[in-house]
Wavefront OBJ file of the C-alpha trace (Angstrom):
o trace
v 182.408 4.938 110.223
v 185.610 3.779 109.779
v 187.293 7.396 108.038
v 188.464 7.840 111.238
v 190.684 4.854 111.054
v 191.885 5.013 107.365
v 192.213 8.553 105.917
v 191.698 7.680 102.339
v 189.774 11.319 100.217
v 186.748 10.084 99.078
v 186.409 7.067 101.397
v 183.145 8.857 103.369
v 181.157 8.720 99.968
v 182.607 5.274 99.059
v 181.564 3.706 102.734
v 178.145 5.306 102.094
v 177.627 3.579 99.170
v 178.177 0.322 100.984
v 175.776 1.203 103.551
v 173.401 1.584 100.921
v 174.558 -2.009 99.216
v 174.522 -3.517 102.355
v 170.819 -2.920 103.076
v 169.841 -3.703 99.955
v 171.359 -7.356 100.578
v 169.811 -7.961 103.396
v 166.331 -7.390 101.195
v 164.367 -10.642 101.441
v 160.999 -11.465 99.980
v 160.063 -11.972 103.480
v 159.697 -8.556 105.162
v 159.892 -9.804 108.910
v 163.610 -11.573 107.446
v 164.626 -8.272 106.016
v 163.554 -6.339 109.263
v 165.418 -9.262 111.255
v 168.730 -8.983 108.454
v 169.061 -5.164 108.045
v 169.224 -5.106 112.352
v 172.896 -4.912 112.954
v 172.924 -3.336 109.828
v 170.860 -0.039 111.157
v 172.610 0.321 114.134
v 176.187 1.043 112.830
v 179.734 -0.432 113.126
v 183.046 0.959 112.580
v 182.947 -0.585 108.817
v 186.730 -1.302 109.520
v 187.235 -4.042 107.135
v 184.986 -2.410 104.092
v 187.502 0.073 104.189
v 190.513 -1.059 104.060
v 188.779 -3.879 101.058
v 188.630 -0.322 99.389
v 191.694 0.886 100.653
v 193.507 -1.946 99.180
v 191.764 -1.968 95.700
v 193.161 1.686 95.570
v 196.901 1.085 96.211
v 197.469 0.538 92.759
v 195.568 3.639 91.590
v 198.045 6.758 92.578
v 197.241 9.995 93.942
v 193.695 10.394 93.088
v 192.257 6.621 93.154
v 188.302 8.286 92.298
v 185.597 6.491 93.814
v 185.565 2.903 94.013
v 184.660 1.157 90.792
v 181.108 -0.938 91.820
v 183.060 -4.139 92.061
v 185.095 -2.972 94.124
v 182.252 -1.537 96.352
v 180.273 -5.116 96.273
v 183.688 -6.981 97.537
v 183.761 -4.616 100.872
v 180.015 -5.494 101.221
v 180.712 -9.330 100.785
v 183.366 -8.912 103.471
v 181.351 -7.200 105.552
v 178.049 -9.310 105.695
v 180.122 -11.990 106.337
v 181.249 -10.167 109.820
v 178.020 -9.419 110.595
v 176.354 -13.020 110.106
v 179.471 -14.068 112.471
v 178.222 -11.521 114.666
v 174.654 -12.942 114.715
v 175.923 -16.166 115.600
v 178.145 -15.321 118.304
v 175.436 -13.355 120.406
v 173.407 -16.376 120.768
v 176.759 -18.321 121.387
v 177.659 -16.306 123.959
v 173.673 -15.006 124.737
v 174.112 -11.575 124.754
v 171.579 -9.038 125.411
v 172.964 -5.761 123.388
v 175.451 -5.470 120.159
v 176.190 -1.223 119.352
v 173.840 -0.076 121.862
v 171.093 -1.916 120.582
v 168.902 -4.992 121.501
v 170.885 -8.053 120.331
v 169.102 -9.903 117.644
v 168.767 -13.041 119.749
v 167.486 -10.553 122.616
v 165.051 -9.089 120.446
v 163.176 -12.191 118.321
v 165.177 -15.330 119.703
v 168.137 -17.938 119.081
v 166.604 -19.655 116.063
v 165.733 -16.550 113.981
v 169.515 -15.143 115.051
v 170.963 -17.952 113.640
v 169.015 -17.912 110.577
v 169.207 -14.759 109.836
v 172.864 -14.834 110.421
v 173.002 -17.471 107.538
v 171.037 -15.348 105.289
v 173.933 -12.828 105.620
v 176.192 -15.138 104.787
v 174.628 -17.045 102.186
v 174.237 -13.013 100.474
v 178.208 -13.104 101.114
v 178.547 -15.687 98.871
v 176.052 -14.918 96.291
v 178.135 -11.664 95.724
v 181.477 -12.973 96.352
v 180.307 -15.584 93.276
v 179.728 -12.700 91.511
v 183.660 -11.296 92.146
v 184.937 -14.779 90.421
v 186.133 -17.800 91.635
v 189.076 -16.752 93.194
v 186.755 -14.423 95.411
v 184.163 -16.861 95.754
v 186.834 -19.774 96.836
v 188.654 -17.214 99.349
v 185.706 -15.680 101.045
v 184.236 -19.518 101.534
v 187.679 -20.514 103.030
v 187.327 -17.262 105.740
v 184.028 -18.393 106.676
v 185.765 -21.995 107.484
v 188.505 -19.722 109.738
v 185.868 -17.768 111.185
v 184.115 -21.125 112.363
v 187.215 -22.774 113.285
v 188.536 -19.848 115.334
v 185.295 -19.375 117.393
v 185.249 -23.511 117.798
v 188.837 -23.087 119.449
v 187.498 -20.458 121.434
v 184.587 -22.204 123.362
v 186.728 -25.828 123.525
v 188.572 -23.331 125.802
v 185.563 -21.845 127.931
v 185.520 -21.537 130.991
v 189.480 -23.179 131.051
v 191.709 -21.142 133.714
v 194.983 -23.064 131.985
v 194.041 -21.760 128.430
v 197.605 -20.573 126.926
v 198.451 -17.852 125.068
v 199.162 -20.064 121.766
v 195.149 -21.451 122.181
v 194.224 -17.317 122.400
v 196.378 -16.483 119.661
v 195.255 -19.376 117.152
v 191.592 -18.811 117.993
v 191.654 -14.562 117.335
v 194.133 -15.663 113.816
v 190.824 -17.244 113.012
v 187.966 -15.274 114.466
v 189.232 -11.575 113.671
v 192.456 -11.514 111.562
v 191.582 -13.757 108.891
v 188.385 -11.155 107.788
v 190.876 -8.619 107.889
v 193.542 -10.482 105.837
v 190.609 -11.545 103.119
v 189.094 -8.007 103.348
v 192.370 -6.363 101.987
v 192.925 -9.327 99.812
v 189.894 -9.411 97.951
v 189.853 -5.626 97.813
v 193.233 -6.350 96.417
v 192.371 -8.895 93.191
v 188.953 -7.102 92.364
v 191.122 -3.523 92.308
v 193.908 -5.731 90.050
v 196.726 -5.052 92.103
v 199.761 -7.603 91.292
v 200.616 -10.882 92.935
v 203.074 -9.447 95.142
v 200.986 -6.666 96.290
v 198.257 -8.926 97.398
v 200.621 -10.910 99.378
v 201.907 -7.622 100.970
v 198.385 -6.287 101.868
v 197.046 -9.765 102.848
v 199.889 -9.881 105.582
v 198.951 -6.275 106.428
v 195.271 -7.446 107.058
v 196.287 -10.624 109.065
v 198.561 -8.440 111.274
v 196.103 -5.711 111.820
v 193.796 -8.070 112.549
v 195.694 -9.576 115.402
v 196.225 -5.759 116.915
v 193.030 -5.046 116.098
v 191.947 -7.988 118.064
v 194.080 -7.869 121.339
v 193.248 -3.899 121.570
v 189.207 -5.208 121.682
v 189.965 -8.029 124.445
v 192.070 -5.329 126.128
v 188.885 -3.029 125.998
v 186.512 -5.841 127.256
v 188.405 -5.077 130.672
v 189.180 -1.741 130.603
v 186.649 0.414 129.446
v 182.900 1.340 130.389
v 179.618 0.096 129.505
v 178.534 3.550 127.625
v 182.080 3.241 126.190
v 182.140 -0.460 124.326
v 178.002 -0.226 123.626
v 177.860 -3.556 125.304
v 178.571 -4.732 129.210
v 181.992 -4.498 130.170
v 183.657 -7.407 131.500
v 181.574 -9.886 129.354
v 184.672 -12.078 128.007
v 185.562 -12.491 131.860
v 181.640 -13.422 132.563
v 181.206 -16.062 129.662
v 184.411 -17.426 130.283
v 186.416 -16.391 127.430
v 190.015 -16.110 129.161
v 191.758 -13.278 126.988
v 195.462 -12.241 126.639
v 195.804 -10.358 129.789
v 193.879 -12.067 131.674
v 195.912 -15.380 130.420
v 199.052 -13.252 131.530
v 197.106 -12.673 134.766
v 196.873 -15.958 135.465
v 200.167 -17.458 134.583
v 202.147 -15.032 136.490
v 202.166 -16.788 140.203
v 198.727 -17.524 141.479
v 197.383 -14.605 139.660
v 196.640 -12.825 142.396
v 193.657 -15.177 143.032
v 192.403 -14.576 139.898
v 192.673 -18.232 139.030
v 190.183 -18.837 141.883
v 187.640 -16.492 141.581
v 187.686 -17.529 137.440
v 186.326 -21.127 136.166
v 182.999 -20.294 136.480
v 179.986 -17.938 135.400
v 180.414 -14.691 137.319
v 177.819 -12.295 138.733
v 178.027 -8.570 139.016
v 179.973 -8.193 142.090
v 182.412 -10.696 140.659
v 183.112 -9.467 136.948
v 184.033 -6.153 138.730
v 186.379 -7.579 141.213
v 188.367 -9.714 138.653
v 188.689 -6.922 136.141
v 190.107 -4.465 139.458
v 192.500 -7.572 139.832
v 194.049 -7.957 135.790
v 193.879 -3.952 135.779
v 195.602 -3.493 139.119
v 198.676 -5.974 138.053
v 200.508 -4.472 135.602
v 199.516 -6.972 132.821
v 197.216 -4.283 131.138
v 200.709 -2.443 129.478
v 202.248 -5.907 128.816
v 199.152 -7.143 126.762
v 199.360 -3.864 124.575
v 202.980 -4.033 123.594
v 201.960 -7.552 122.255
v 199.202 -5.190 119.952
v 201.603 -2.460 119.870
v 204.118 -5.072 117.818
v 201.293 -6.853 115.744
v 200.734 -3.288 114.284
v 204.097 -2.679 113.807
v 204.495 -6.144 111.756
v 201.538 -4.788 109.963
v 203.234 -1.509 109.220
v 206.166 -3.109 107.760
v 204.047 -5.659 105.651
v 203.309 -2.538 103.301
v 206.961 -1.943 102.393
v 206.529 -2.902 98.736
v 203.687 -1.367 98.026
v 204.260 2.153 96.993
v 203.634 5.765 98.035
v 199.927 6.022 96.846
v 197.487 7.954 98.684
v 195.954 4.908 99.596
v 199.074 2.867 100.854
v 199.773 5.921 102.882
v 196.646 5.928 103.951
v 197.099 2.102 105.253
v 200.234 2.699 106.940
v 198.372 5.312 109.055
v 195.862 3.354 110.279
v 198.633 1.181 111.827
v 200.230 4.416 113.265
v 196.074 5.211 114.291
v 196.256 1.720 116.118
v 198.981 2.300 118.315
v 197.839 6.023 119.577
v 195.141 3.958 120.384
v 197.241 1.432 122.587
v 199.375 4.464 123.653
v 196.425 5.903 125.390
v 195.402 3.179 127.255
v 198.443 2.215 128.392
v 198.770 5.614 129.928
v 195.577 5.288 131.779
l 1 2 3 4 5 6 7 8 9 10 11 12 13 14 15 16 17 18 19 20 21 22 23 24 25 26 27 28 29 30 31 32 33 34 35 36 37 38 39 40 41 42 43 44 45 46 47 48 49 50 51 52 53 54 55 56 57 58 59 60 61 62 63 64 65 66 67 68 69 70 71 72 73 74 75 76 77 78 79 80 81 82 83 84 85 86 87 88 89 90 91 92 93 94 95 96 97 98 99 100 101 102 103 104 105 106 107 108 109 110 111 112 113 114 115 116 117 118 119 120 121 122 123 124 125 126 127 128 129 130 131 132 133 134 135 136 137 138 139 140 141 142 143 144 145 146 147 148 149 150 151 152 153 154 155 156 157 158 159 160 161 162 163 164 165 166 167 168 169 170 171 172 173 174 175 176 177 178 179 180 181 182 183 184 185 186 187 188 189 190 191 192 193 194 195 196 197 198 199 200 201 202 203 204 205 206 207 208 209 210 211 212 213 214 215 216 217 218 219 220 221 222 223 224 225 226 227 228 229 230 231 232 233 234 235 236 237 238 239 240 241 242 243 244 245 246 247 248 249 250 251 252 253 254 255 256 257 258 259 260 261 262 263 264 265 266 267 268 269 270 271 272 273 274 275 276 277 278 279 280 281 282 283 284 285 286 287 288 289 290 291 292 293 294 295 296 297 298 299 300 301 302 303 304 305 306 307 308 309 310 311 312 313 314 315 316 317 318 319 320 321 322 323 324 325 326 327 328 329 330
């Protein structure tokens, strides 16, 4: 779970409570719907942006927040389904075969009952978000909009060796910060923080988000199968040209990256290309990009106080860049 991340007291029991909401939202009347919902659900996650929703709602609560009031809890699960129908729909986008070390829902019982079971999740999203008040119910619609128009940028750029780094950066604003920026925000008006305290923490979600983001794509080369609970090397195999690989590739002839890319890749090839953007110096270059994302996202929380909780946010940040620390050391 996400504890690791923010180190908020109480925020194991808190989390736990949204695991329980969550599976009870992804009930249907329709047991093979609820089997097909509750999937993703089952097999985990981080439940990053749940937690800082309740981290936020806490900020204005001092020391000793006490557990989340149920609203609270219900606006983390909102945020959260809507990640997860967003995750439904981009393993059959990009047909993937495994999501957390489990069959992919697409893998498992097909596109069409992916994608409608993804829509069930977000249909619950706003059912509960409606629930939160309009303001809720009008932001959490207007992130689902980002979410689509972020992942729209993202394949009109498939495939594309001469993607820039502006297209990248405009399509991950979309796909990944702008949950984060709504998680902390709604968290934010259901807890009752004021005006400019919602601003503040909505800033600190987009720039997370963007760290948060980079750090993944970063990963997608770097790491290991057993270590991402998915293949490595997938963005590079489905086309999805990432920051350093963008870097790669706009840095001379990239190595002859830029011909080997363009194209699906098989086995032999995925591994060759990622030896080539980890070989070339980009990998350190891409994560001071992250590194200053989560330092924007640091200094977002200025005005909000010494709570527990606002402490607790700024360490996440200082979480995030150990994180980029290590792998730039590798």
């Amino acid at each position: 779970m996400a504890a690791s991340l923010v180190a908020l007291p109480g925020l194991d029991e808190d989390l736990s409570r949204v695991e329980e909401r969550l599976l009870t939202s992804a009930e249907a009347d329709d047991p093979f719907l609820t089997e097909v919902a509750s999937h993703l659900i089952r097999a985990g996650g981080k439940r990053a942006r749940p937690a800082f929703a309740i981290a936020a709602a806490a900020c204005g609560m001092g020391d000793d927040p006490g557990p989340a009031t149920d609203d609270v809890v219900m606006g983390a699960v909102s945020v959260e389904l809507v990640h997860l129908g967003s995750l439904y729909h981009d393993d059959v986008i990009d047909d993937a075969t495994t999501r957390r070390a489990v069959d992919s829902v697409n893998a498992r019982w097909g596109n069409l009952k992916a994608i409608l079971a993804g829509d069930f999740l977000l249909a619950r999203a706003s059912e509960i978000a409606a629930g939160l008040g309009t303001e809720v119910a009008g932001l959490l619609a207007a992130t689902i909009s980002r979410l689509c128009e972020g992942q729209v940028r993202e394949l009109q750029d498939v495939y594309n060796v001469a993607r820039t780094e502006d297209a990248y950066l405009t399509s991950i604003g979309g796909k990944t910060a702008a949950l984060f920026a709504s998680a902390c925000r709604i968290g934010a008006i259901v807890g009752g923080l004021d005006r400019p305290q919602i601003e503040s923490l909505t800033e600190f979600g987009r720039e997370f988000g963007m760290a948060f983001q980079i750090i993944d794509d970063v990963l997608d080369v770097v790491a290991t199968e057993e270590q991402l609970g998915k293949p490595s090397g997938h963005d590079l195999v489905e086309g999805v040209y990432t920051l350093p690989v963008i870097r790669l590739l706009s840095s001379h002839d990239g190595d002859g990256l830029a011909e080997m890319l363009g194209k699906p890749l098989d086995d032999e090839e995925r591994e060759r290309a990622r030896a080539l953007v980890m070989a070339n110096g980009i990998i350190p270059d891409s994560l001071a990009t992250a590194r200053g994302y989560a330092a924007s996202a640091g200094e977002a929380l200025t005005g909000i106080g010494n709570s527990a909780a606002a402490e607790a946010l700024r360490s996440s940040t200082g979480r995030v860049l150990q994180r980029v620390e290590a792998l730039a050391a590798r």
